[in-house]
C-alpha positions in Angstrom: 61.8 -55.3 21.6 59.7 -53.2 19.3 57.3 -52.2 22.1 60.4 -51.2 24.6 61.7 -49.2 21.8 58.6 -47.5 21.3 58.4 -47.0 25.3 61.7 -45.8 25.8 61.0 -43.1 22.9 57.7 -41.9 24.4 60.4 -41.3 27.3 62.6 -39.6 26.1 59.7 -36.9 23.9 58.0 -36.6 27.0 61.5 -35.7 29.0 62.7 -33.2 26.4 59.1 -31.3 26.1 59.5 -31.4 30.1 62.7 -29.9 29.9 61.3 -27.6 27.6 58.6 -26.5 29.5 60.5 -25.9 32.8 63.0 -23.5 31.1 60.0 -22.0 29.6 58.4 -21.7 32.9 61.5 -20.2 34.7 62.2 -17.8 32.1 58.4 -16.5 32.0 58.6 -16.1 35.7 61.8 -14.5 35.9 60.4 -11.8 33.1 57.0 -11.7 34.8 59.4 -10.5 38.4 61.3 -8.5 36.5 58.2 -6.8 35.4 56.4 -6.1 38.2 59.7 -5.1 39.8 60.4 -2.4 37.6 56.5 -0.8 36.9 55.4 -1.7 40.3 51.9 -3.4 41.0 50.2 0.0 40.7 51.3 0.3 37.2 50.8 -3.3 35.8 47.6 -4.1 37.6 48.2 -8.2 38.0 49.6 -10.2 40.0 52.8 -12.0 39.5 51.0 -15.5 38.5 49.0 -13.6 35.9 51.9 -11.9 34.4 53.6 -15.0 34.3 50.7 -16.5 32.7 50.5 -13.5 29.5 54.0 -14.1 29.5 54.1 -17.7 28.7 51.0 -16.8 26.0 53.3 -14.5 24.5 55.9 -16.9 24.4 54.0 -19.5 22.9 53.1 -17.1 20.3 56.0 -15.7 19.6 58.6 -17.0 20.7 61.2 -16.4 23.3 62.6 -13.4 21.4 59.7 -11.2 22.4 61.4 -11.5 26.7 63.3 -8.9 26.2 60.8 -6.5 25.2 58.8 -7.4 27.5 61.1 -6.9 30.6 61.6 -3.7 28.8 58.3 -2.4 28.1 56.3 -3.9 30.3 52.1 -3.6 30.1 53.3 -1.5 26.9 55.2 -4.3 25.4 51.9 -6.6 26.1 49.7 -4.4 24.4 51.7 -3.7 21.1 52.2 -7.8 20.7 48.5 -8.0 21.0 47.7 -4.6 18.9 50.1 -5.9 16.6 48.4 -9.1 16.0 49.7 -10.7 13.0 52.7 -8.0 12.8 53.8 -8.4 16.3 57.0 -10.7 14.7 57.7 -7.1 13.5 57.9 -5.4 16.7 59.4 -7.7 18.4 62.3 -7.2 15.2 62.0 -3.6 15.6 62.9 -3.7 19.2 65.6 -6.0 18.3 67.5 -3.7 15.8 66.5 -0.1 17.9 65.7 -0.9 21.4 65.6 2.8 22.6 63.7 4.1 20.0 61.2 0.7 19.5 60.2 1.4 23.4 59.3 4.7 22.2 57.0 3.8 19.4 55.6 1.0 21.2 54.3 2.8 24.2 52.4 6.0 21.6 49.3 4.1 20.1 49.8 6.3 17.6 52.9 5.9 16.2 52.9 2.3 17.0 49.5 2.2 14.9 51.9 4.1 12.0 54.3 1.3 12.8 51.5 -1.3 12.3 50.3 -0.4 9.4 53.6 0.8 6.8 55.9 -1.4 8.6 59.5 -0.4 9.1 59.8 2.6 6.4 57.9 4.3 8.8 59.9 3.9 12.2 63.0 4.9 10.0 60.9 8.3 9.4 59.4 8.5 12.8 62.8 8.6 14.4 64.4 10.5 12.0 62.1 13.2 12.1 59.5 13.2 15.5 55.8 15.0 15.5 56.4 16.0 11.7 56.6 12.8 10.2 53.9 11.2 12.8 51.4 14.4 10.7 52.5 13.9 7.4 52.2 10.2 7.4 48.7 10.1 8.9 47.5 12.6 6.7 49.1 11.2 3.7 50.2 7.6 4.5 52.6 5.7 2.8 53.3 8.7 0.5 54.6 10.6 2.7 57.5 7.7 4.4 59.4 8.0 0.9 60.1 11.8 1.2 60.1 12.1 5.0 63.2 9.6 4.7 65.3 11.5 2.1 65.0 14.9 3.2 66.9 16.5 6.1 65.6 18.6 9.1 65.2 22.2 7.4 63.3 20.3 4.7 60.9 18.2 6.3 59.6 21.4 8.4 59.6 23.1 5.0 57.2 20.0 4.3 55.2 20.4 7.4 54.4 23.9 6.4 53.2 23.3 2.9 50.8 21.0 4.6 49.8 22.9 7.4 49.0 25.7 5.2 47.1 23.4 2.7 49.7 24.7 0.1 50.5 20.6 -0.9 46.6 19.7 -1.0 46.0 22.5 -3.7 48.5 21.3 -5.9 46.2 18.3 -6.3 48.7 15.7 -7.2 50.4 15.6 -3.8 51.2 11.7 -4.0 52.9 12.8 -7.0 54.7 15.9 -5.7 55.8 13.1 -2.7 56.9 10.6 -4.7 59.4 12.8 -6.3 60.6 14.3 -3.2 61.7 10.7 -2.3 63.2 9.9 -5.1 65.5 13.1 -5.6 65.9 14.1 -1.6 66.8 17.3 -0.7 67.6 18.5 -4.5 64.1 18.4 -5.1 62.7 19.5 -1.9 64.5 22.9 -2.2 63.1 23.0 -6.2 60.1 23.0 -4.5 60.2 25.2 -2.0 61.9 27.8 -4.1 59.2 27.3 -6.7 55.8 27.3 -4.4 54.0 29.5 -5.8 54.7 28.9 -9.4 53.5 25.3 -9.0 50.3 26.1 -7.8 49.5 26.2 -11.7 48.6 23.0 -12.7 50.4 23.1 -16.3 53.7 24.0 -14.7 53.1 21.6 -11.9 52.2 18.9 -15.1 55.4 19.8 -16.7 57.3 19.3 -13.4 56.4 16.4 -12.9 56.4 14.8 -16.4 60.3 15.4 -16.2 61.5 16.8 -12.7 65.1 15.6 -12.8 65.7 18.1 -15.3 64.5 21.3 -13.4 66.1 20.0 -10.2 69.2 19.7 -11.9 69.2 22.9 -12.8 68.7 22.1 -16.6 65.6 24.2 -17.3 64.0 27.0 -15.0 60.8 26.7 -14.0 60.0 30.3 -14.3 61.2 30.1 -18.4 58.4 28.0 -18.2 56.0 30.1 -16.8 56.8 32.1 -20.5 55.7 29.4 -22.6 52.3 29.2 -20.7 51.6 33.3 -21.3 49.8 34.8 -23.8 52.0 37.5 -24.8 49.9 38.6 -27.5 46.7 39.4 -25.2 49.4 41.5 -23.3 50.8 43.2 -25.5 47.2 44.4 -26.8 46.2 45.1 -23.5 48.7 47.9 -23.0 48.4 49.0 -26.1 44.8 49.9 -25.6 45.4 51.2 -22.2 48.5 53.3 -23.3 46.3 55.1 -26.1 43.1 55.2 -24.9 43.7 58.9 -23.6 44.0 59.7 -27.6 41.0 57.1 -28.3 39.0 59.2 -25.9 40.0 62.5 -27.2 39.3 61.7 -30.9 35.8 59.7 -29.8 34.7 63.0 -27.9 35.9 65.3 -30.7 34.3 63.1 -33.3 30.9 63.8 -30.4 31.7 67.5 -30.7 31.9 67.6 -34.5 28.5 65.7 -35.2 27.0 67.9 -32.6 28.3 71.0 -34.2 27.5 69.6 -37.6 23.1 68.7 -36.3 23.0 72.4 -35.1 24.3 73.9 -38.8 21.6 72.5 -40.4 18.8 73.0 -37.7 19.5 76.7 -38.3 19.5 76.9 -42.1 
């Protein structure tokens, strides 16, 4: 009894796994047609056993939730699974929450490198804001997601041009000035833009950033700052000097004249 048992188990495993395998089959097939149906065998470059075959790998791998990105992307959807590597459950996620835009990512190696590497934060900023978020986050990285994602349109090309003109890499704490921009959105982003050249001085930038909620608020103005940090004395002695140094002149060459007037006296007595 105990070895029929065992027998009729082994059945039934090996029947299930069949199963199994035949609807994995069909439906790695039916996405391998649907593949080289829609790119043509120009574009995919395989036949229709060999995309069946990376289609069943895929599979294996990742399960049957990556088919429908791969009918959609075709070779593209192939190569971001295996780009991807250990992050392809991610793209196959992505696709799954923003079809449209996922195929979009997926078949730039750039952007889907961007993807890759800062994960979902990143295709929110990609979409939202194309070509300038794609430079900002490759030239700042993960920085850069924070802000791109708070900020609307007008302010993320105000962005782009502080860091196309290298205006953001002199302030020298740009991480910083980024971190702050994605905290307080658009508020902030306008503070800045208003106050570009003033922060370009690293105490007012320091003060800025040691408390910005209370300048972008409007609490305190950056430019009452800019008092504080002036030596009003120097100035004031400065045009002092300059105001009377026709008089300083005039006495200095008089006092000249005199002593002149004075060494000729006595030469002649």
């Amino acid at each position: 009894m105990k070895l029929l048992a065992r027998i009729l188990f082994a059945t039934y495993i090996a029947t299930g796994l069949y199963a199994q395998a035949g609807v994995l089959d069909t439906g790695a097939r039916e996405t391998a047609e649907t593949i080289l149906r829609k790119f043509g065998r120009e574009a995919v470059d395989e036949t229709l056993e060999q995309i069946t075959t990376r289609t069943e790998t895929a599979v294996a791998k990742h399960g049957e939730e990556c088919l429908p990105l791969l009918e959609r992307a075709g070779p593209a959807g192939f190569r971001a699974l295996e780009d991807a590597g250990e992050k392809a459950p991610q793209v196959i996620k992505l696709y799954a929450r923003r079809p449209d835009e996922a195929i979009w990512i997926i078949s730039e190696p750039k952007k889907l490198a961007i993807f890759i590497k800062h994960g979902e934060g990143a295709a929110d900023a990609l979409f939202k804001h194309p070509v300038i978020a794609d430079e900002l986050i490759d030239r700042y990285g993960g920085a850069a997601i924070g802000a791109i994602n708070s900020i609307n349109r007008q302010n993320a090309q105000r962005l782009a041009m502080l860091s196309a003109d290298g205006s953001l890499d002199k302030l020298g704490r740009s991480g910083e000035v980024l971190s702050v921009v994605g905290k307080w959105g658009n508020d902030a982003m306008d503070f800045i833009w208003r106050n570009k050249g003033a922060l370009t001085v690293a105490t007012l930038l320091g003060t800025f950033l040691k408390d910005p909620e209370i300048y972008i608020k409007g609490g305190k103005q950056l430019v009452s700052s800019v008092a504080t940090h002036t030596n009003w004395t120097l100035i004031i002695c400065a045009v002092l000097f300059f105001l009377f140094l026709p008089f300083i002149t005039k006495a200095i060459a008089a006092a000249i004249t005199t002593a002149k007037a004075a060494r000729t006296r006595r030469k002649q007595t």
